[in-house]
PyMOL Python script that loads the backbone (N, CA, C, O; Angstrom):
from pymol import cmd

cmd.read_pdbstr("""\
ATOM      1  N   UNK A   1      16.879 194.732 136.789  1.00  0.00           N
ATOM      2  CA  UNK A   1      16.115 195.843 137.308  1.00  0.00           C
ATOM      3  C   UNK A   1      15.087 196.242 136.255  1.00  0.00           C
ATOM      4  O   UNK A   1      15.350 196.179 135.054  1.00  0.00           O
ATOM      5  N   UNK A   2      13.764 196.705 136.788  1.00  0.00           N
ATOM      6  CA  UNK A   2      12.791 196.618 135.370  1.00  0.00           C
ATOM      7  C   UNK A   2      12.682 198.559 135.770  1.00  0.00           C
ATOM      8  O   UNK A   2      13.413 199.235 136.494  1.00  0.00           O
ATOM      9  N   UNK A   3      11.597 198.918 135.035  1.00  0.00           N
ATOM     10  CA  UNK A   3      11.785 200.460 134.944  1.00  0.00           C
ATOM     11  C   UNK A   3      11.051 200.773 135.728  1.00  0.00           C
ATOM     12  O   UNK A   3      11.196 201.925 136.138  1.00  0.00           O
ATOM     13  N   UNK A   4      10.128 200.099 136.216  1.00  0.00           N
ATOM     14  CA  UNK A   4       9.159 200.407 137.746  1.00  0.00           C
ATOM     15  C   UNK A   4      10.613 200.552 138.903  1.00  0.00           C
ATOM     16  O   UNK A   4      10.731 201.555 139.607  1.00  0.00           O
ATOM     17  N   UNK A   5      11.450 199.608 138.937  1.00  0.00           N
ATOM     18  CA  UNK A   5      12.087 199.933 139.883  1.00  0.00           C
ATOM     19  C   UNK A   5      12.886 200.944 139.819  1.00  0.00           C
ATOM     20  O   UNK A   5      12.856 201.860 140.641  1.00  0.00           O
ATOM     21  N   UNK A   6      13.750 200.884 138.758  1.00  0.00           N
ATOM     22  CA  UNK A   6      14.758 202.460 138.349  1.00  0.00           C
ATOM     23  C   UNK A   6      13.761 203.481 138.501  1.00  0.00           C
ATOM     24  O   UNK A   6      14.462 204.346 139.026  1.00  0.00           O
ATOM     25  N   UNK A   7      12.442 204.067 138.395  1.00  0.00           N
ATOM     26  CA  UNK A   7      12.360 205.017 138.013  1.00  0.00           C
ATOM     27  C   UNK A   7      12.250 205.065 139.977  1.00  0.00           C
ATOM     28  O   UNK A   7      12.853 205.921 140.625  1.00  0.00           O
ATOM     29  N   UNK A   8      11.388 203.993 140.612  1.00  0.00           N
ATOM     30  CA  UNK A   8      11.056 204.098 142.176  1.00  0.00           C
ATOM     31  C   UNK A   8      12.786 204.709 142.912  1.00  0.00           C
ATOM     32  O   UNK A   8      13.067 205.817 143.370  1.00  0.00           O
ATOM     33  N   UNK A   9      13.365 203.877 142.810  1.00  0.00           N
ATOM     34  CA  UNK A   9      14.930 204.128 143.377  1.00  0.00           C
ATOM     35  C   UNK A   9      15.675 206.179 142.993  1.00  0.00           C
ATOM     36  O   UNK A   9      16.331 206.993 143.644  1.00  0.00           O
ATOM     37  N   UNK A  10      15.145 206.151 141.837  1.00  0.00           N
ATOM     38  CA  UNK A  10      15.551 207.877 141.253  1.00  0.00           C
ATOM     39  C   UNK A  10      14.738 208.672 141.991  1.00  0.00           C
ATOM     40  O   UNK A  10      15.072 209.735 142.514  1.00  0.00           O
ATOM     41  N   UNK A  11      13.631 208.138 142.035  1.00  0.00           N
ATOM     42  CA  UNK A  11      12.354 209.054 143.123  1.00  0.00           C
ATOM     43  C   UNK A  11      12.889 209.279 144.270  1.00  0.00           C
ATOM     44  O   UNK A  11      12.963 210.433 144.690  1.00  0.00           O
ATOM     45  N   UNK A  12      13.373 208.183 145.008  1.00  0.00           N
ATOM     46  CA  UNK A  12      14.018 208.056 146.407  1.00  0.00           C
ATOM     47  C   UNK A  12      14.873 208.907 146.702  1.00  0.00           C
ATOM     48  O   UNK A  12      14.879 209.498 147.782  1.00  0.00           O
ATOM     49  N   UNK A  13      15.714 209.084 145.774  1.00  0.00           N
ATOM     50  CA  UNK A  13      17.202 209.817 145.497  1.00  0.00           C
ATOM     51  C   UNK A  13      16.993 210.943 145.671  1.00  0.00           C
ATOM     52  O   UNK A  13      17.203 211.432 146.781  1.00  0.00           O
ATOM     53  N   UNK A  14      16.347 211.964 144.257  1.00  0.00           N
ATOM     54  CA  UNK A  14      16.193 212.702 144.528  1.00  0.00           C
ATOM     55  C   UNK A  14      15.095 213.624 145.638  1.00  0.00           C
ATOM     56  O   UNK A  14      13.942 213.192 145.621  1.00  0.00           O
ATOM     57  N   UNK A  15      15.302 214.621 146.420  1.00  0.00           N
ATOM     58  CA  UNK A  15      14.074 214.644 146.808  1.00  0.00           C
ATOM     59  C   UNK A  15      12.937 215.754 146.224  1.00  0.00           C
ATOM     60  O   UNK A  15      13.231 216.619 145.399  1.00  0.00           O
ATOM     61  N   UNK A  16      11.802 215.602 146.707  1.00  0.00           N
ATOM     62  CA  UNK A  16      10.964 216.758 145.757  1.00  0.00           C
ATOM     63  C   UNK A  16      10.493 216.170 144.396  1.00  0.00           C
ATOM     64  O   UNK A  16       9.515 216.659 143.832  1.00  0.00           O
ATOM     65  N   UNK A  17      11.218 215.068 143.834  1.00  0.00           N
ATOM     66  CA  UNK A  17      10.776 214.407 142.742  1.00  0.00           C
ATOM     67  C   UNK A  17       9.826 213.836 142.618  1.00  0.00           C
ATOM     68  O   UNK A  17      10.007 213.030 143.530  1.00  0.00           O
ATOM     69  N   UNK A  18       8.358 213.422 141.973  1.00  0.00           N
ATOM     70  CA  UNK A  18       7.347 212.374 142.195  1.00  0.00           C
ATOM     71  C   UNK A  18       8.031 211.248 141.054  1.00  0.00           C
ATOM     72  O   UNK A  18       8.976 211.452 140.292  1.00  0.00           O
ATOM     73  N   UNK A  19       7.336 210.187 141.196  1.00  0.00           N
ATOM     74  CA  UNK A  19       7.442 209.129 140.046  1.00  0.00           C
ATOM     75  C   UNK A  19       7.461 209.421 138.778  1.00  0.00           C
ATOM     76  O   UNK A  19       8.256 209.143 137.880  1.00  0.00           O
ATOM     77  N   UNK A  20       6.037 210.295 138.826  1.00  0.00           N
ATOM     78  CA  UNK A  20       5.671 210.609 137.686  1.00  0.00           C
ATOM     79  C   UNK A  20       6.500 211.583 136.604  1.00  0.00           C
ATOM     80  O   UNK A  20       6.441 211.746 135.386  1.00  0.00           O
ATOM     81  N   UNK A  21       7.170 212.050 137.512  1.00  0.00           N
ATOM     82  CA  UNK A  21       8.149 213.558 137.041  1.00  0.00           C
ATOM     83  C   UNK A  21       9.569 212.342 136.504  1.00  0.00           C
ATOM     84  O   UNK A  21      10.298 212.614 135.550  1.00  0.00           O
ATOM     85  N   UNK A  22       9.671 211.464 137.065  1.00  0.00           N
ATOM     86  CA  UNK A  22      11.170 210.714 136.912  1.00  0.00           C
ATOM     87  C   UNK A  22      10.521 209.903 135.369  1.00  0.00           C
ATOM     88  O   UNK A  22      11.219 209.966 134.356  1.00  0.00           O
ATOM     89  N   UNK A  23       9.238 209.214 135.333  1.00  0.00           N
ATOM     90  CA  UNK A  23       9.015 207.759 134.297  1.00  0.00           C
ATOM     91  C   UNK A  23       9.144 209.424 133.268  1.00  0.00           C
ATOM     92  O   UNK A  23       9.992 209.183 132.408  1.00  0.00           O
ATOM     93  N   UNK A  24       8.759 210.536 133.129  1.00  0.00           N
ATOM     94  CA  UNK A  24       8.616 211.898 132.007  1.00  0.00           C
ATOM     95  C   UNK A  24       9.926 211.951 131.675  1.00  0.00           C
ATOM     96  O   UNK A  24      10.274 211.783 130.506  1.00  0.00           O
ATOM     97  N   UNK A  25      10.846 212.200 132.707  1.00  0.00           N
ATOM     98  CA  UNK A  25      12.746 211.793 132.130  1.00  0.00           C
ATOM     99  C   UNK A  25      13.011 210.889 131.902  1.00  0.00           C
ATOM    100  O   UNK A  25      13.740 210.855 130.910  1.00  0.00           O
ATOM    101  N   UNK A  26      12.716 209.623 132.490  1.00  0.00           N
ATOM    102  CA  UNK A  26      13.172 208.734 131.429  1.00  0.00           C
ATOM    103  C   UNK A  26      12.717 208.462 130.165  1.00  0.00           C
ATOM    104  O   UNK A  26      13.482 207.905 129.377  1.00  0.00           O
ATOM    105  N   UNK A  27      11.233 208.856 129.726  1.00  0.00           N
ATOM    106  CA  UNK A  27      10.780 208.098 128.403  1.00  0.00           C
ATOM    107  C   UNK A  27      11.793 209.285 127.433  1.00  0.00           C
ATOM    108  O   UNK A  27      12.454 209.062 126.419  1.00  0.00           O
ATOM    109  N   UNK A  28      11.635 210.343 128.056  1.00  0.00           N
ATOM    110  CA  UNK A  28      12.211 211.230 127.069  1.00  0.00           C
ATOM    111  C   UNK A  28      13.900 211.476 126.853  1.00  0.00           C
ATOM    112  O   UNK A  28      14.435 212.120 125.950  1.00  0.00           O
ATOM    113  N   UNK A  29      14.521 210.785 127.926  1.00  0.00           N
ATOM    114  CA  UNK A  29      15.746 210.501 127.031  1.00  0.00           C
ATOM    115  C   UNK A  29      16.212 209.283 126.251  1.00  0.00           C
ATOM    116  O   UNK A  29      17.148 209.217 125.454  1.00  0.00           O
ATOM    117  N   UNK A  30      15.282 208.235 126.685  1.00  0.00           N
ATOM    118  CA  UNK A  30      14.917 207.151 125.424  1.00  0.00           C
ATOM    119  C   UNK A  30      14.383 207.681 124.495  1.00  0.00           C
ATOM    120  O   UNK A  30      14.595 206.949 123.528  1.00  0.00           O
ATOM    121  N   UNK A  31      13.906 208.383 124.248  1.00  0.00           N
ATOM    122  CA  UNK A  31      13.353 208.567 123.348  1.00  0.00           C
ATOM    123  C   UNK A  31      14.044 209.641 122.549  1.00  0.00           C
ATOM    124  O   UNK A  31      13.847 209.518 121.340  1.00  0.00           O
ATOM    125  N   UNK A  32      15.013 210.948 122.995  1.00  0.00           N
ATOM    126  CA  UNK A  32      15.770 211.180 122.063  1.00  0.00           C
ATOM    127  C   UNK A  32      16.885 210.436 122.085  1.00  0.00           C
ATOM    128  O   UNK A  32      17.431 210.835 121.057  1.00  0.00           O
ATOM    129  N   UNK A  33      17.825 209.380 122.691  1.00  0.00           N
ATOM    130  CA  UNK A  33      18.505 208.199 121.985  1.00  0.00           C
ATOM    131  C   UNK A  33      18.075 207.599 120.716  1.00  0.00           C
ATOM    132  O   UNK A  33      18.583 207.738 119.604  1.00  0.00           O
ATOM    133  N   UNK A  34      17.226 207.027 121.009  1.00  0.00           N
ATOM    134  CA  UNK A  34      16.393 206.386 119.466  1.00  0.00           C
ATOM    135  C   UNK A  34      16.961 207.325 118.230  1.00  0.00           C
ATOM    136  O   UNK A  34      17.809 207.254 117.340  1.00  0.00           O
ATOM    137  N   UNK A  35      15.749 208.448 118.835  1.00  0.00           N
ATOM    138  CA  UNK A  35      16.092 209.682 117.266  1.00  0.00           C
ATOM    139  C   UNK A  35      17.428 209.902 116.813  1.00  0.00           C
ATOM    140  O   UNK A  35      17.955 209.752 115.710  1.00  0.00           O
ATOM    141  N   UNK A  36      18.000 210.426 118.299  1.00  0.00           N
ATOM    142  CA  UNK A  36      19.356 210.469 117.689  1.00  0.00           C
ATOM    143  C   UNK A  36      20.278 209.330 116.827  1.00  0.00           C
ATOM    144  O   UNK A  36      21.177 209.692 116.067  1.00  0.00           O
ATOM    145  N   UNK A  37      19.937 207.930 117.046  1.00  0.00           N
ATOM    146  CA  UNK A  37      20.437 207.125 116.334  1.00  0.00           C
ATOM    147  C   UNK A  37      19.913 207.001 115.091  1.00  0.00           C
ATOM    148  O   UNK A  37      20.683 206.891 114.137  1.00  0.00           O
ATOM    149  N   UNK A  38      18.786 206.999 114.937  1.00  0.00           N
ATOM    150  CA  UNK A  38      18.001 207.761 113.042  1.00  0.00           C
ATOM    151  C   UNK A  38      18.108 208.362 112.728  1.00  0.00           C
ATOM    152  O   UNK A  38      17.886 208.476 111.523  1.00  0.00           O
ATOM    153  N   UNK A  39      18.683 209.660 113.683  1.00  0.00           N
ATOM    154  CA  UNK A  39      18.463 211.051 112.636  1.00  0.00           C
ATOM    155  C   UNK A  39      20.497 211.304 112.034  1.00  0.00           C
ATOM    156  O   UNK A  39      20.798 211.806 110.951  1.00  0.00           O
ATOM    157  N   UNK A  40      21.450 210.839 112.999  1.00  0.00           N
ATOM    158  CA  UNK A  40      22.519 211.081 113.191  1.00  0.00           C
ATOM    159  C   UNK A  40      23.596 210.467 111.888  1.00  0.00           C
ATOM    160  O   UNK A  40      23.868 209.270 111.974  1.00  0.00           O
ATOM    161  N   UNK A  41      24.020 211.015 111.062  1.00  0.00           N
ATOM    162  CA  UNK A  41      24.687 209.925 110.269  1.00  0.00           C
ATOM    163  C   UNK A  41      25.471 208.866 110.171  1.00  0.00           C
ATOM    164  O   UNK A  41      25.559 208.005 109.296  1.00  0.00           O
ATOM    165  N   UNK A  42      26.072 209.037 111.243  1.00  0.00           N
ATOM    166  CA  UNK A  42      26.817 207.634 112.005  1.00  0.00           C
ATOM    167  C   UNK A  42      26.295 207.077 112.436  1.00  0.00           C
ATOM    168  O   UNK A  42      26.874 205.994 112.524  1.00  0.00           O
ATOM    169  N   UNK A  43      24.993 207.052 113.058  1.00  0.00           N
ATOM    170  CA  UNK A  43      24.488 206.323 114.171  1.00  0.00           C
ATOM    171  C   UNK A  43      24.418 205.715 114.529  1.00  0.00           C
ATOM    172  O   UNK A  43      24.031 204.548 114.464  1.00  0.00           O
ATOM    173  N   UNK A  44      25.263 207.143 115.708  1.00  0.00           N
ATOM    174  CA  UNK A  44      25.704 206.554 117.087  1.00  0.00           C
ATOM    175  C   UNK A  44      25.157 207.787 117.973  1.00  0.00           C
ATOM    176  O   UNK A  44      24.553 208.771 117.546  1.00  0.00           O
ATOM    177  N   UNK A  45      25.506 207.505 119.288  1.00  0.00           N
ATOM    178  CA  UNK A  45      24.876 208.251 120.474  1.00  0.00           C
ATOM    179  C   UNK A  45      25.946 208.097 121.558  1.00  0.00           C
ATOM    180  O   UNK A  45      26.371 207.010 121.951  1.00  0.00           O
ATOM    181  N   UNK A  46      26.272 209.104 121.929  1.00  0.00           N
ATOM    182  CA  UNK A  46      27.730 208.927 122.927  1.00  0.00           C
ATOM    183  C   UNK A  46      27.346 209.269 124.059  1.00  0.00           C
ATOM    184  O   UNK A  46      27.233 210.492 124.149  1.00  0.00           O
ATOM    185  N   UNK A  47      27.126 208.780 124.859  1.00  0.00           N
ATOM    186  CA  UNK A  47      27.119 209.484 126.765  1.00  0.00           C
ATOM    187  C   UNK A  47      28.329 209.330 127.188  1.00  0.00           C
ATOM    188  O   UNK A  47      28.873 208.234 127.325  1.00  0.00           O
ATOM    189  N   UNK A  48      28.937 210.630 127.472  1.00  0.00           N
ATOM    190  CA  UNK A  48      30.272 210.874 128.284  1.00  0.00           C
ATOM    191  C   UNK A  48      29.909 209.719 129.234  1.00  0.00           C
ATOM    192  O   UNK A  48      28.809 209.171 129.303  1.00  0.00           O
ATOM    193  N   UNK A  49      31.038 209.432 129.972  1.00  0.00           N
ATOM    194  CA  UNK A  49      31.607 208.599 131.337  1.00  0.00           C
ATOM    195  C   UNK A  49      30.781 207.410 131.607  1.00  0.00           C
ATOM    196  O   UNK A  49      30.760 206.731 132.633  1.00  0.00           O
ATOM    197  N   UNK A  50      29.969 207.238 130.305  1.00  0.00           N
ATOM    198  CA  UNK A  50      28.862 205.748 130.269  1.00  0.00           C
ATOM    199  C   UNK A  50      29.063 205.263 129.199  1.00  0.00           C
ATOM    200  O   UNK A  50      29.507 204.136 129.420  1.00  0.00           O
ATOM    201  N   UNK A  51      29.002 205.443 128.106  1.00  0.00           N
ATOM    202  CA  UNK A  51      29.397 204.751 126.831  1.00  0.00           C
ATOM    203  C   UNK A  51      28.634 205.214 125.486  1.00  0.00           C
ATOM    204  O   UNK A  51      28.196 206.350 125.663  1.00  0.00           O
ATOM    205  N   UNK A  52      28.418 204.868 124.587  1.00  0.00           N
ATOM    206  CA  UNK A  52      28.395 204.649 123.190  1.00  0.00           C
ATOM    207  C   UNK A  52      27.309 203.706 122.680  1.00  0.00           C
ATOM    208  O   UNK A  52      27.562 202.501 122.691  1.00  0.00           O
ATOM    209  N   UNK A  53      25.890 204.215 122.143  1.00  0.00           N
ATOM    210  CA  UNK A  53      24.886 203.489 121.877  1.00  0.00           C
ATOM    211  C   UNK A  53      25.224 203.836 119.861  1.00  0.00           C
ATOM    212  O   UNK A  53      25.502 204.868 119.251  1.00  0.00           O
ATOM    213  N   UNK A  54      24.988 202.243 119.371  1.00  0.00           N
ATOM    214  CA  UNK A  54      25.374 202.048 117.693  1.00  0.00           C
ATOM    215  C   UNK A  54      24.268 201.898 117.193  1.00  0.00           C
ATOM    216  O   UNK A  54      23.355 201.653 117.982  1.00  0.00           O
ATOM    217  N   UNK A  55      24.001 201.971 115.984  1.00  0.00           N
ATOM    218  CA  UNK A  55      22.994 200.800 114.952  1.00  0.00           C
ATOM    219  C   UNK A  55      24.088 199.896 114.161  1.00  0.00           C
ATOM    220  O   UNK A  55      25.002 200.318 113.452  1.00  0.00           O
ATOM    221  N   UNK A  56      23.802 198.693 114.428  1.00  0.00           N
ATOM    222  CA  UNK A  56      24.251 197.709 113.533  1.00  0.00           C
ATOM    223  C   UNK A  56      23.436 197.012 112.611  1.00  0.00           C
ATOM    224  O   UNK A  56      22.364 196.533 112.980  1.00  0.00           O
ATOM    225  N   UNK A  57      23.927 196.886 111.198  1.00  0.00           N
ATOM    226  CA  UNK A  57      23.167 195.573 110.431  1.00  0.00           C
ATOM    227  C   UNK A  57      23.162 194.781 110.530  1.00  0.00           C
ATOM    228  O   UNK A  57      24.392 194.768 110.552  1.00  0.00           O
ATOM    229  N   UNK A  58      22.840 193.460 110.691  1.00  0.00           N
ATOM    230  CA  UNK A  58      23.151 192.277 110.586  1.00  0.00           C
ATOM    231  C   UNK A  58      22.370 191.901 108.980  1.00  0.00           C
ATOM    232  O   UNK A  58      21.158 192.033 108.809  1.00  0.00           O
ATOM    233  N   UNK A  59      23.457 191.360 107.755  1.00  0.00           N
ATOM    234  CA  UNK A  59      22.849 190.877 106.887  1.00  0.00           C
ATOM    235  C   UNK A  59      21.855 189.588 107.255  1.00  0.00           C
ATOM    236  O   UNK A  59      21.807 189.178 108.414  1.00  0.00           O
ATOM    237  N   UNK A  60      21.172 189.059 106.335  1.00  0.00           N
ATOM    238  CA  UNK A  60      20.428 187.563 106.107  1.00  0.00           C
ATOM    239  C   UNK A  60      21.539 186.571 106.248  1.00  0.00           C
ATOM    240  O   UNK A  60      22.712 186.806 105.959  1.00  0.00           O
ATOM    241  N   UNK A  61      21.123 185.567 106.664  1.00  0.00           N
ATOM    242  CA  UNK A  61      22.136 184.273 107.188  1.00  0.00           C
ATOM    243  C   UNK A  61      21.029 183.260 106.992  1.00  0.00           C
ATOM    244  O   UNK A  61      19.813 183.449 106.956  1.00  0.00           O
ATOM    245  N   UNK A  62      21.857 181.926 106.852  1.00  0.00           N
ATOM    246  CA  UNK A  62      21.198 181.155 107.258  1.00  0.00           C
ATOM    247  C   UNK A  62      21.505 180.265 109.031  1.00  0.00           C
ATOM    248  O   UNK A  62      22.626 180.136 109.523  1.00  0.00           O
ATOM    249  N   UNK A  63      20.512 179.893 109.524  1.00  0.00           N
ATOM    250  CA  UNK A  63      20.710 179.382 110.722  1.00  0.00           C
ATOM    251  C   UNK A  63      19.930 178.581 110.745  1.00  0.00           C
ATOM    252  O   UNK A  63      19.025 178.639 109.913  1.00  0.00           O
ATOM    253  N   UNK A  64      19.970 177.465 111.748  1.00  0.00           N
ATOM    254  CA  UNK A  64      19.563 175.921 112.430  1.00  0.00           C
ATOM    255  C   UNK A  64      18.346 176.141 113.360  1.00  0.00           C
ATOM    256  O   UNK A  64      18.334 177.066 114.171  1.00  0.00           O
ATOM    257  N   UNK A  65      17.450 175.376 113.239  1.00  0.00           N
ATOM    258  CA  UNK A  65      16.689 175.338 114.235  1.00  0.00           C
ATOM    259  C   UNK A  65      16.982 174.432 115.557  1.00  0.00           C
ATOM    260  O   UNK A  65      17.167 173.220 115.450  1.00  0.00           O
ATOM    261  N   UNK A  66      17.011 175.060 116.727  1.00  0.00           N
ATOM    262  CA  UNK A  66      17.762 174.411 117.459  1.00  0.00           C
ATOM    263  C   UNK A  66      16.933 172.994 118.252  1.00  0.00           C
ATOM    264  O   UNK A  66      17.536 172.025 118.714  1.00  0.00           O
ATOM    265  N   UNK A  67      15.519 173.170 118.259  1.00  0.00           N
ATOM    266  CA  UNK A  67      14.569 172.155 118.340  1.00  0.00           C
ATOM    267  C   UNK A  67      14.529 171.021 117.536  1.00  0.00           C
ATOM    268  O   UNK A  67      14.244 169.886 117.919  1.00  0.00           O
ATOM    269  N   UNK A  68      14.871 171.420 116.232  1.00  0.00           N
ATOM    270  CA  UNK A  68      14.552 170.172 114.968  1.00  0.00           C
ATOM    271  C   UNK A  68      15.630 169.728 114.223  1.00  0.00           C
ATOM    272  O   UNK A  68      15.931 168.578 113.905  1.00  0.00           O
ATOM    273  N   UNK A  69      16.365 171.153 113.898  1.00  0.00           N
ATOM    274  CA  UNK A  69      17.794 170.819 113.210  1.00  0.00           C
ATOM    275  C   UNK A  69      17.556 171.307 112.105  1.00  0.00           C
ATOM    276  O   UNK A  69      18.575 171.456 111.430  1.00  0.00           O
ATOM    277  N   UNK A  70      16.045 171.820 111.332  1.00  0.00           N
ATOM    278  CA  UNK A  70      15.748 172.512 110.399  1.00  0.00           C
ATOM    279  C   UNK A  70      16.850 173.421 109.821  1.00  0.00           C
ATOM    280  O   UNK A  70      17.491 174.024 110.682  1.00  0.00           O
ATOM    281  N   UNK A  71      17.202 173.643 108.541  1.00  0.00           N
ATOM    282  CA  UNK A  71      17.724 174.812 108.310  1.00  0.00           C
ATOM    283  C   UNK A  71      16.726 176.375 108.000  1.00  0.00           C
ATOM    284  O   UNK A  71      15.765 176.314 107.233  1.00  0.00           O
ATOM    285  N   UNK A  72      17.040 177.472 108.574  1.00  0.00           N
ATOM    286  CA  UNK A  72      16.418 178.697 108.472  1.00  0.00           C
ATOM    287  C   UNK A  72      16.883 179.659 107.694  1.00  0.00           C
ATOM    288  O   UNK A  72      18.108 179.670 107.573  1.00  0.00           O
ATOM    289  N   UNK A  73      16.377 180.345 107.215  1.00  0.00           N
ATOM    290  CA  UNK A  73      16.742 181.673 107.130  1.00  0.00           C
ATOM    291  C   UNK A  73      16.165 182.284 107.511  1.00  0.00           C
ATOM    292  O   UNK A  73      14.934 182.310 107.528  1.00  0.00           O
ATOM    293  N   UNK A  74      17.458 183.448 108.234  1.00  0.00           N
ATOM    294  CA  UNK A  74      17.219 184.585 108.865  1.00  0.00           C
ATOM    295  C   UNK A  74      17.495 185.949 108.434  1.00  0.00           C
ATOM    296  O   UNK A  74      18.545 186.366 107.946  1.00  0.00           O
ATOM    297  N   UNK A  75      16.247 186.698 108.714  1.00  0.00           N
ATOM    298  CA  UNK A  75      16.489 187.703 107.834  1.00  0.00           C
ATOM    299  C   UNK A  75      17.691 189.100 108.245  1.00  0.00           C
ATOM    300  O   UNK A  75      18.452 189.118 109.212  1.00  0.00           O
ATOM    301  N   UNK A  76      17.555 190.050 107.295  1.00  0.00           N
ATOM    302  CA  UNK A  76      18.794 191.120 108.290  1.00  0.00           C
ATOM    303  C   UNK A  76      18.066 191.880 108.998  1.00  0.00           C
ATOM    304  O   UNK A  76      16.855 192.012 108.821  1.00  0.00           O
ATOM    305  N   UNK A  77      18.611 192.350 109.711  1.00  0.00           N
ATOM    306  CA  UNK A  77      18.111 193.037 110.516  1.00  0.00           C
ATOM    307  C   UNK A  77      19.089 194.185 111.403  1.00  0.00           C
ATOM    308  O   UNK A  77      20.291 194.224 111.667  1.00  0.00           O
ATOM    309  N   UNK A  78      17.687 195.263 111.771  1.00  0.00           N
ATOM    310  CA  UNK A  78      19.034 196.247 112.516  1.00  0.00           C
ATOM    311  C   UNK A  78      19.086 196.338 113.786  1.00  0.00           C
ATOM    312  O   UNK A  78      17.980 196.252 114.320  1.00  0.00           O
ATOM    313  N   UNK A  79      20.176 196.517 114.649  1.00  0.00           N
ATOM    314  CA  UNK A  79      20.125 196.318 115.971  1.00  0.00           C
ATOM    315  C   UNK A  79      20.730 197.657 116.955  1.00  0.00           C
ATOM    316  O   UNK A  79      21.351 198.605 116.474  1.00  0.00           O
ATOM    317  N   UNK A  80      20.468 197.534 118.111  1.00  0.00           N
ATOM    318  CA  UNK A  80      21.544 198.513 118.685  1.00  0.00           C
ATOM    319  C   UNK A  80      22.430 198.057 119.696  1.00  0.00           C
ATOM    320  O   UNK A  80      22.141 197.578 120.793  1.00  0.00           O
ATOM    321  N   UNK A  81      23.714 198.298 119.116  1.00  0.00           N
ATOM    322  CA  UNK A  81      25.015 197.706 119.885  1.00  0.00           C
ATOM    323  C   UNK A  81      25.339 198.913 120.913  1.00  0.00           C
ATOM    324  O   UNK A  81      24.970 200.063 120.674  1.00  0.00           O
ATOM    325  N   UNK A  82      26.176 198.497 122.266  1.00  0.00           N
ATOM    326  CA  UNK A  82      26.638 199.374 123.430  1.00  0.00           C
ATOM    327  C   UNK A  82      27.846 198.905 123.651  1.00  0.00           C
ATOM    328  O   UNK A  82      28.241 197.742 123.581  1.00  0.00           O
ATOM    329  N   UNK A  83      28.654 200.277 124.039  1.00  0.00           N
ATOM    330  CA  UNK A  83      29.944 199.682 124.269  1.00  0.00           C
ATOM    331  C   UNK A  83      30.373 200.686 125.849  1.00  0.00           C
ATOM    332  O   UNK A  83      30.407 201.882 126.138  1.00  0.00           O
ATOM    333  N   UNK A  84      30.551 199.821 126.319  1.00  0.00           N
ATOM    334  CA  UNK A  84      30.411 200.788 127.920  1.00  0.00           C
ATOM    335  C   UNK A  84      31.533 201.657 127.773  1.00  0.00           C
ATOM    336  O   UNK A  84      32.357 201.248 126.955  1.00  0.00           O
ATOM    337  N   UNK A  85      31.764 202.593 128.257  1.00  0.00           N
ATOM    338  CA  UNK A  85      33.155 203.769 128.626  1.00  0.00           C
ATOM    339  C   UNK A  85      33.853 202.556 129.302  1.00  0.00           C
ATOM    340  O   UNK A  85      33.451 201.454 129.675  1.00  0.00           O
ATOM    341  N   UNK A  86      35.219 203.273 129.316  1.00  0.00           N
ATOM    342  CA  UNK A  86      36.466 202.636 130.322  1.00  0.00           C
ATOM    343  C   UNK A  86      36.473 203.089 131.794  1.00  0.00           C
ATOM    344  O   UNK A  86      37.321 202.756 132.623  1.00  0.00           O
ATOM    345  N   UNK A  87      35.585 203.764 131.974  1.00  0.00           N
ATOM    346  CA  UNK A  87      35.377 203.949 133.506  1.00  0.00           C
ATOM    347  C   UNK A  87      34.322 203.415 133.712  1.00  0.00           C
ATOM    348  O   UNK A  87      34.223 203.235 134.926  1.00  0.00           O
ATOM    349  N   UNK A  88      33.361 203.012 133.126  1.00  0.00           N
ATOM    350  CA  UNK A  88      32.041 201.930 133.476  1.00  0.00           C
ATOM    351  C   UNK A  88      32.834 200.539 133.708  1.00  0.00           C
ATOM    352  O   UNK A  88      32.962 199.969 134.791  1.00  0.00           O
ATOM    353  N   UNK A  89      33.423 200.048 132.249  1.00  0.00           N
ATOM    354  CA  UNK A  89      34.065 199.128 132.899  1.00  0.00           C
ATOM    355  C   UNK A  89      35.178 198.775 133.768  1.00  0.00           C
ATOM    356  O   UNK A  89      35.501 197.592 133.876  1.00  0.00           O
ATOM    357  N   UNK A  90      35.778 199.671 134.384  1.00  0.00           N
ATOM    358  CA  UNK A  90      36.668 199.869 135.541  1.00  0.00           C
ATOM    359  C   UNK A  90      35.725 199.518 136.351  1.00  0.00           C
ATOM    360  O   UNK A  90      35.696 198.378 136.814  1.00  0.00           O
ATOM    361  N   UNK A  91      34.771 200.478 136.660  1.00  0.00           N
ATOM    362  CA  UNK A  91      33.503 200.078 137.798  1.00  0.00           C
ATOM    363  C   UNK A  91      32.938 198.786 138.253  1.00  0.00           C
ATOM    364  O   UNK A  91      32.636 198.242 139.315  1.00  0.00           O
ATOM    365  N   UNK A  92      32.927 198.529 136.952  1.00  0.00           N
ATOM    366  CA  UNK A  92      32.011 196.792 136.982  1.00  0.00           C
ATOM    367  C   UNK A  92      32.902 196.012 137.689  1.00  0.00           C
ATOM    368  O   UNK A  92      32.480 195.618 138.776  1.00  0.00           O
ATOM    369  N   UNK A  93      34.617 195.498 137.205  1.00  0.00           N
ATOM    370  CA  UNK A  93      35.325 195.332 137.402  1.00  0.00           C
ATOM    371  C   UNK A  93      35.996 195.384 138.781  1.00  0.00           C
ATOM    372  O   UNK A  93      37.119 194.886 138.851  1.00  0.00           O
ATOM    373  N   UNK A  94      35.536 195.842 139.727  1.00  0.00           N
ATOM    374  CA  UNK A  94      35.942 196.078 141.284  1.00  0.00           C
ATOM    375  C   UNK A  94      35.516 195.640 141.908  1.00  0.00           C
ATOM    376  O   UNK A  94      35.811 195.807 143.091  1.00  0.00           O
TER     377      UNK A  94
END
""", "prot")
cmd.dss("prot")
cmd.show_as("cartoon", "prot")
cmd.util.cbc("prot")
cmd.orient("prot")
């Protein structure tokens, strides 16, 4: 699903909503997720009854090029890990 469609489908839903009013809620709770994962000292970001957004490190490694067989290095880098609630994955699960 890309965000043209989520935001079209939330429009639908609710009524009285325009597009434009839904893409304004979504950028802006992406957008305090993010912060909250920079600004937070754990960072992490918890949504009740949905799950748990992380920052992870990944140190430097080396890795293979999978075209040539080259060896690489790869640098570290930071990522963001999700771990769904136990009622998301109950959901999925049915």
């Amino acid at each position: 699903m890309t965000k043209a469609e989520l935001i079209e489908i939330v429009a639908e839903k609710v009524e009285g909503v325009s597009k434009t009013d839904v893409n304004a809620v979504y950028e802006a709770i992406f957008e305090t997720i993010i912060r909250a994962l920079k600004e937070d000292e754990k960072h992490r970001y918890q949504v009740n009854n949905f799950g748990t957004f992380e920052l992870k490190h990944r140190d430097a490694r080396k890795g293979r090029n999978p075209a040539t067989g080259e060896q690489i290095d790869i640098p570290a880098q930071t990522t963001i890990a999700f771990r769904p609630a136990a009622s998301v994955k109950a959901d999925l699960s049915k």
